[in-house]
N, C-alpha and C positions, 0 to 999 in steps of 0.2 A: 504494500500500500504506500503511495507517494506521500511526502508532506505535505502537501496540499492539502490531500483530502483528512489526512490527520487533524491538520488546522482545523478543518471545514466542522469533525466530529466533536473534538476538543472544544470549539467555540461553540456551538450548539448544545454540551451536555453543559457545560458552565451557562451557558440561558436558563438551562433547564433548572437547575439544582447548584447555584451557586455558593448554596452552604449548606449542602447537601439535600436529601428527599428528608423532610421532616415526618411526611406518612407515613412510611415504611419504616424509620426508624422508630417511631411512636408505636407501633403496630406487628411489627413483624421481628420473631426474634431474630439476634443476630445470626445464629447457627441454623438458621430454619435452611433447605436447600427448595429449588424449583427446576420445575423442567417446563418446557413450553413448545410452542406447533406454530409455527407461522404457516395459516391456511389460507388460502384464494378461498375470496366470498364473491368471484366473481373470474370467467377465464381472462388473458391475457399474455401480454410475452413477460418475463422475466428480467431485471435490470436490477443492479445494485446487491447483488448476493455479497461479494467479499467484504462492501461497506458494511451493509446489516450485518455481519456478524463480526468486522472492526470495533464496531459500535460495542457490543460485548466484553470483547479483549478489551478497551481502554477503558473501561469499568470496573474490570476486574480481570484481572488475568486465569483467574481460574477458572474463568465460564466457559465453556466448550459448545461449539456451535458446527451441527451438522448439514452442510446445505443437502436439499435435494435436488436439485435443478442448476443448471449453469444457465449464466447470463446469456441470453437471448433466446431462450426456448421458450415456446409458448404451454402454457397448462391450461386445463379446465376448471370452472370453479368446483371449489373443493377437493382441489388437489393439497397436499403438504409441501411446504416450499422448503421448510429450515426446521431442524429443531434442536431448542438452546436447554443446556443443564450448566446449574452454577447455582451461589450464593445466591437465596432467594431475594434478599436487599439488590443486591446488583442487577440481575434478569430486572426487576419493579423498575428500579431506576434508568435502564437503558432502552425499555421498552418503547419510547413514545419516540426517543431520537431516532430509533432504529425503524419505527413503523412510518415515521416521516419520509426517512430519505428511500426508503425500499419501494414505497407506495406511490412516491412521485417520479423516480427512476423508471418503475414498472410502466406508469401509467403514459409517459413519455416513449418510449420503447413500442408499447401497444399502439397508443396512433399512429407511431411511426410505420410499424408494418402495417398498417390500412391503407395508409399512401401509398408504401412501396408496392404492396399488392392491388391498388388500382391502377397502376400503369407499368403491371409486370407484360413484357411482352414487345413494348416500346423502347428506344435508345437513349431516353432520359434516367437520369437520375434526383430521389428526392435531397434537400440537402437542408440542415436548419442555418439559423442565423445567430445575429449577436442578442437576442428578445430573449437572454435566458434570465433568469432570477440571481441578483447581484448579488456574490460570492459563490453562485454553486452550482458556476458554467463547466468545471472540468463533467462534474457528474452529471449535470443534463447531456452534454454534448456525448460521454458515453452511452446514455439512456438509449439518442438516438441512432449511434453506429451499431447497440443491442436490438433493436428493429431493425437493421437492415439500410437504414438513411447511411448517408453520409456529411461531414462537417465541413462548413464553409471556413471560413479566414475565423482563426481562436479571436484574436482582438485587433484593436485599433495598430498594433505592431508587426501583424504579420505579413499584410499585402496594401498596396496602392488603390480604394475604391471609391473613385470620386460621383458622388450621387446629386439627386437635386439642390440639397442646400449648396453642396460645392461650390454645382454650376452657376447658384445664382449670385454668388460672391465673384465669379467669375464675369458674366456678364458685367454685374455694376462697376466693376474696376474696365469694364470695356475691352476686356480678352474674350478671341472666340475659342471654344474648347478646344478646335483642332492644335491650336497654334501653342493650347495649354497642354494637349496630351505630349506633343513632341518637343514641348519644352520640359514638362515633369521627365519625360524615356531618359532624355539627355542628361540627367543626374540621378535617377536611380541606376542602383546595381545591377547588374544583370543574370542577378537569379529574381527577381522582384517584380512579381505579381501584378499585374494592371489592371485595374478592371474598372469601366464606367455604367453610368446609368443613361439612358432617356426615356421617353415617357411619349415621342411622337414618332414614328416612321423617318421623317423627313432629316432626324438626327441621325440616323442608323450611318449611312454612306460615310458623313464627315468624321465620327468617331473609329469607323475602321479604318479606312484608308491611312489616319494617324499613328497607328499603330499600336491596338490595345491587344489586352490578352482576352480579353470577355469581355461580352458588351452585355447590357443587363436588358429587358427590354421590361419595362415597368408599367402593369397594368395595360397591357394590350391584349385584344382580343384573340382568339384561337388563328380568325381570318388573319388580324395584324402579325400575330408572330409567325403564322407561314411566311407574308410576305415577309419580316423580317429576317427568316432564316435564308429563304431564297437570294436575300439582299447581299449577307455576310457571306455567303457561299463557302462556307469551309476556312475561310480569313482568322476569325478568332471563337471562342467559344462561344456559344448561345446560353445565357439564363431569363428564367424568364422570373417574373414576382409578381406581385399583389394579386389580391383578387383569387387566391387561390383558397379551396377547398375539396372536401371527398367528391361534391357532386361535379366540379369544374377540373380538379386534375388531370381526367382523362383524356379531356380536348386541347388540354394544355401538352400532354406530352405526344399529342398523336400531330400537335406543328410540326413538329422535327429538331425542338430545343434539347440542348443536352442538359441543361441542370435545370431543377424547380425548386426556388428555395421556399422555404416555408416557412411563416413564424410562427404559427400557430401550436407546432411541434413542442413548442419550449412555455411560449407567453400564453397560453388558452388550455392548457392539458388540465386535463380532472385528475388526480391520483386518484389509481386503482384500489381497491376495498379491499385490504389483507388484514388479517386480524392475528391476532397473536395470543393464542389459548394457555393462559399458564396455571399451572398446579403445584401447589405451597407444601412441602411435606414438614 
């Protein structure tokens, strides 16, 4: 497990019980032990197994956690996912961090293979974006490579992508984009990413010809992005954005775009219903 997600556990149990679980210690002896079933009360794919039972370990080291399922398999409800034995204080105390990030990982995961399963068959890929929940992008972005997605640019530091606000700082300073893409190529490195947005047809032509890596086509229709692909012709990569969901995917990837990114994947998911059965001996 990286440090990160250490962090990520570490700062979430100190939320939780920063001077410790007063219940359980009011309540439950210290010697008492438990065992517990983390069950699906509903099907889905799997995401976040090695956190949820991190979660345990940095509780207490003596809790033992057996998953049944590897990340990215899908179960039925009322399948058994995990099950934890350990000091019955600790199992209480780590319960709710662990049903948090399992539940939202899962449920991330699960729409994710919806998508990839509505335009299996097609040349597109789904992909999410930066709309993940602030500090707990490394585990969304796994959630969706455990559905079968795949990840756009981690942050503001990995790739070059100039979008509308960009452009419209560009405009007012009275630069046209062409003349800004081949002047940003000219000082970036040359392993470094490019990618722009526009939002009309008529843009498509002056941003390739400039030399990008992917051009975004934003909030165009099924008709618009054919034409738009037919435009690029194999020049830079096709993504497409907005406007996307389960019902519109399909028409989306049957243009000929190669990426669909999604934000909905990350910013709108429901965490999946897993419940976590525990028994105090």
């Amino acid at each position: 497990m990286s440090e990160q997600v250490d962090d990520i556990i570490r700062r979430a149990l100190a939320e939780d019980a920063p001077w410790g679980d007063l219940t359980s210690e009011a309540f439950v002896p210290e010697a008492a032990t438990a065992s517990a079933l983390l069950v699906a009360r509903e099907p889905g794919v799997f995401s976040g197994a090695e956190v949820f039972a991190r979660v345990f370990e940095l509780v207490d080291a003596g809790t033992t956690v057996e998953l049944g399922l590897a990340d990215g398999e899908p179960f039925a409800a009322g399948a058994v996912l995990a099950s934890v034995d350990g000091p019955a204080r600790a199992v209480l105390r780590a319960e709710r961090i662990a049903l948090n990030l399992v539940q939202r990982m899962s449920g991330i995961a699960t729409l994710t293979a919806r998508y990839v399963a509505a335009i299996d068959g097609t040349s597109a890929r789904i992909v999410d974006t930066r709309k993940t929940t602030p500090g707990l992008r490394i585990l969304e972005r796994q959630a969706v490579r455990d559905g079968g997605g795949r990840n756009h640019r981690f942050s503001l530091s990995d790739a070059v992508m100039a979008k509308d606000n960009h452009l419209a700082v560009l405009a007012a300073q009275g630069m046209g984009v062409g003349d800004a893409i081949r002047r940003a190529r000219a000082h970036l490195g040359h392993t470094v990413h490019l990618e722009v947005e526009v939002d009309r047809i008529d843009q498509v032509e002056e941003v390739v010809a400039a030399g990008v890596d992917t051009i975004m086509l934003d909030n165009f229709t099924p008709d618009e992005l054919r034409e738009g692909v037919a435009l690029v012709a194999g020049r830079a990569i096709v993504e497409a954005s907005g406007g996307v969901n389960l019902d519109s995917v399909r028409a989306i990837a049957e243009s000929g775009v190669d990426v669909i990114s999604v934000g909905a994947l990350t910013h709108s998911v429901r965490s999946l219903d897993l419940g976590l059965d525990v028994t105090v001996a």
